[in-house]
N, C-alpha and C positions, 0 to 999 in steps of 0.2 A: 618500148615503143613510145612514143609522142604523139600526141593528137592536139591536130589545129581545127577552132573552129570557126567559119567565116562567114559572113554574112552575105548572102549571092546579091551579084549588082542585079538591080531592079530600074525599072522605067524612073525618071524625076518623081518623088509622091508616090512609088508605088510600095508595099512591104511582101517583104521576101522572108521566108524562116532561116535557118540556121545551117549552114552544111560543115561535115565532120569530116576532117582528110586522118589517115593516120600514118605517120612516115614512122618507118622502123631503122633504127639505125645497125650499125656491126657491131659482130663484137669486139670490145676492146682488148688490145694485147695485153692489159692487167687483170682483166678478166680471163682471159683464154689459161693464164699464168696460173692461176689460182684454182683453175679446174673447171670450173664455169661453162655449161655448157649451153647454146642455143635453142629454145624450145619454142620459136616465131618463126611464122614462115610469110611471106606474098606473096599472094598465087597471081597471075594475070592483071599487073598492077601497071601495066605500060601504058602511058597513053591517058590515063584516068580509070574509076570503074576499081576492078579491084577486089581483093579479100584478104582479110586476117586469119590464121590458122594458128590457133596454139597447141601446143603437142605435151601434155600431160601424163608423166609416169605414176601410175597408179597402182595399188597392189589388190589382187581380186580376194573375195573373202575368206581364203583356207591362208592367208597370210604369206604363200610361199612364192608361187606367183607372180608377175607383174604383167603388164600390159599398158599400151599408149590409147589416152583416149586424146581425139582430137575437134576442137571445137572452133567451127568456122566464123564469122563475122564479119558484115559487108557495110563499112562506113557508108554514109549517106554522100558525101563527097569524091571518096576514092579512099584506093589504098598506095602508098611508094613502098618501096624493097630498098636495103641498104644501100642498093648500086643507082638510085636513082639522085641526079644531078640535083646540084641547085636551082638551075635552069628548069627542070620540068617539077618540081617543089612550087617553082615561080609560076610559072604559065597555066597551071592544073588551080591554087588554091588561090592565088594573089594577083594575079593579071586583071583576072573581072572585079575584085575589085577598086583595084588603081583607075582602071578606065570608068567604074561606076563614079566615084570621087572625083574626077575631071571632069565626069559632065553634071556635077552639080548636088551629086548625092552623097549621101554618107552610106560609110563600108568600114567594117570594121573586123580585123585580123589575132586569132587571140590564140596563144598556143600553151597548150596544159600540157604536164605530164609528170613523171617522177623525175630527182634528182639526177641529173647526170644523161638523162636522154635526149639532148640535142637541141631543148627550146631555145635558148640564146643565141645557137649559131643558125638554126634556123631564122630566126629574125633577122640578122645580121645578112643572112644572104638575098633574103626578098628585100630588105631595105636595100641594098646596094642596086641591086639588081630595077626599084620600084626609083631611085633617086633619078637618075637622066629624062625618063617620060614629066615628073614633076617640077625637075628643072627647068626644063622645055617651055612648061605655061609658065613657071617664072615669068620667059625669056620674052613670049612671043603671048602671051594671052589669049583670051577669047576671041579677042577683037583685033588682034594685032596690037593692044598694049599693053607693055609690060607692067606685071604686078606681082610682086613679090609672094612666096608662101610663108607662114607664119606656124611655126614650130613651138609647141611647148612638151616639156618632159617632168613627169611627175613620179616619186618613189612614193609607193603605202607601203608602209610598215607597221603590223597592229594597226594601231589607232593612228601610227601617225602618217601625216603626208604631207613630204619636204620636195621643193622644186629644184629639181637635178641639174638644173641650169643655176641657178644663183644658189644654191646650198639653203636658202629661206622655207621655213615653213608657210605651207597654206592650208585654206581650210575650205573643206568641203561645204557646199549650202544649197538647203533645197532653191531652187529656181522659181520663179511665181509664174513661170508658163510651163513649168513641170520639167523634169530632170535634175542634173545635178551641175552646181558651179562651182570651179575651183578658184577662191578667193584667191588673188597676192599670185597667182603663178603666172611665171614670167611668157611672153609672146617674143620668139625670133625674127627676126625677118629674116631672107633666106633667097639667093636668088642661083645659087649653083646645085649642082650633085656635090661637088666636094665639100661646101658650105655644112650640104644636111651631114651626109658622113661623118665630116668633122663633129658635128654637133651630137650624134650617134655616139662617137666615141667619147665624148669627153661626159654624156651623159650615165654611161653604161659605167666608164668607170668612177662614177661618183657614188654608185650603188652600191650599199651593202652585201656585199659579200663575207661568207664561212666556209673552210674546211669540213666536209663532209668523209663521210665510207666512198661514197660515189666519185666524188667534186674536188680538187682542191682549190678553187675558188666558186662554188655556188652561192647563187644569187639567196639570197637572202629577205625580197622584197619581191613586190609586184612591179611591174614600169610601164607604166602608159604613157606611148609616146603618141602626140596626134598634132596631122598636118593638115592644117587650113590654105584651102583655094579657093581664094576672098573672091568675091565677084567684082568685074573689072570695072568697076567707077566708083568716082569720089577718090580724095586722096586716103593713102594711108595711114595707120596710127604710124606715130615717132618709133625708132628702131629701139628695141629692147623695152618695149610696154609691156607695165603690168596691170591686169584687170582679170575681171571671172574670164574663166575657160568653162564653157557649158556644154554638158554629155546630154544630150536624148533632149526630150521633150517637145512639146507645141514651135510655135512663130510660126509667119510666113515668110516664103521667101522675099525676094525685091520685087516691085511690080513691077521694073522692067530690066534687060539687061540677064544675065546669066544666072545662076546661083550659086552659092559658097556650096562648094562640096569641103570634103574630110574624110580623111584617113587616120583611122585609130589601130596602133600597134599595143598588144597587150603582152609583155612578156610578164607570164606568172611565174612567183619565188615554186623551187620542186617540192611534190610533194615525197613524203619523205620512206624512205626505204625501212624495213623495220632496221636493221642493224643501225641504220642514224638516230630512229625514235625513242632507241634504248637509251640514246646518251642526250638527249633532247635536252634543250636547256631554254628558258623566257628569252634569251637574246638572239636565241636561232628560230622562231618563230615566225612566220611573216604576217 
């Protein structure tokens, strides 16, 4: 299973805690092969709402014995079942908050899980899916003028963290209104869906990747991808500027006019299967 956790859109200034979705994926025909059998289930997971069930073969204590114990679990966000679409993945975890990020907030999108359980194509589908609405202010703005969105992609690896867009290292720095700034990484401009997509792929594949038990290309890294929706005045920085990209903390917004919302995609490197941790190595690390 995979679990995404996202941060629920909130009024302009207002904060909201953390909601937990969990999408369970199928099983794979390499698995199915191998003997592998299913022991997840989603009860009543249409729609939003939801439960986990795991079914655990246990042996009772004369050793002979066995028996299922089964233990339930109800994400704070919802639960999905294998058969659920990209579409309702989109709408249940990530819709509120694209539209919290358009009107000026920040939202942020972050999917955990082990090796091989679907967090990359998960991303991949809410991005496609989040591109056209973001395109849109692009095109047409607040005000009716257009203004570009501005895109940067970041790989942490250990200690380090290389900008997925120009292959350059940056460096992380505390901020002096609190948060974190990422030196030297690079800012897109961006004024289509195809633009960001394109920009998605060429970042994803710039990312370190390893052959895993799970994977035979798993990510290897974390990827923070985040989309800025500048507020509509003043002109723009030059196309392909580098400066801090700043996570969290103080400022105010503009005293007049709209506010810079953002959307941050976090795809985390998987954690790791035991049969991968046996053969672990420093360079498979994230």
């Amino acid at each position: 299973a995979e679990e995404e956790a996202a941060e629920a859109a909130a009024p302009r200034g207002g904060v909201r805690g953390v909601s937990a979705y969990v999408r369970k994926r199928p099983l794979l025909p390499s698995e199915a092969a191998k003997g592998d059998f299913d022991a997840l289930s989603v009860e009543g997971g249409g729609g939003g709402g939801g439960r986990v069930v795991a079914h655990a073969c246990l042996m009772k204590p004369d050793l002979v014995r066995m028996y299922l114990r089964h233990t339930a679990m109800s994400p704070s966000g919802g639960a999905l079942g294998e058969g659920a679409a990209g579409e309702e993945v989109y709408r249940l975890a990530a819709h509120p908050l694209v539209e919290h990020a358009l009107s000026g907030g920040q939202a942020t999108l972050l999917t955990y899980g082990q090796t091989g359980s679907g967090k990359t194509y998960t991303i991949e589908q809410v991005f496609s899916l989040a591109s056209p609405l973001l395109a849109a202010r692009a095109r047409h703005g607040a005000r009716g003028s257009a203004a570009p969105l501005r895109v940067s992609a970041v790989e942490v690896l250990g200690r380090r963290c290389v900008d997925l867009l120009s292959g350059s290292p940056c460096q992380p720095l505390a901020a002096a209104e609190g948060g974190i700034e990422l030196k030297g990484a690079t800012l897109r401009q961006v004024w289509s869906g195809a633009q960001l997509e394109e920009l998605l792929a060429a970042a994803s594949a710039a990312r370190a990747t390893q052959a895993t038990g799970a994977n035979a290309t798993s990510s290897r890294s974390h990827m923070v991808l985040s989309i800025d929706v500048p507020p509509h005045q003043g002109p723009p920085p030059p196309p392909g500027a580098t400066e801090a990209v700043r996570f969290g903390g103080g400022g105010s917004p503009p005293a007049a006019g709209p506010a810079a919302g953002r959307l941050t995609l976090v795809d985390c490197a998987g954690s790791e299967w035991a049969a991968d941790s046996a053969a672990h190595c420093r360079e498979r690390q994230p």
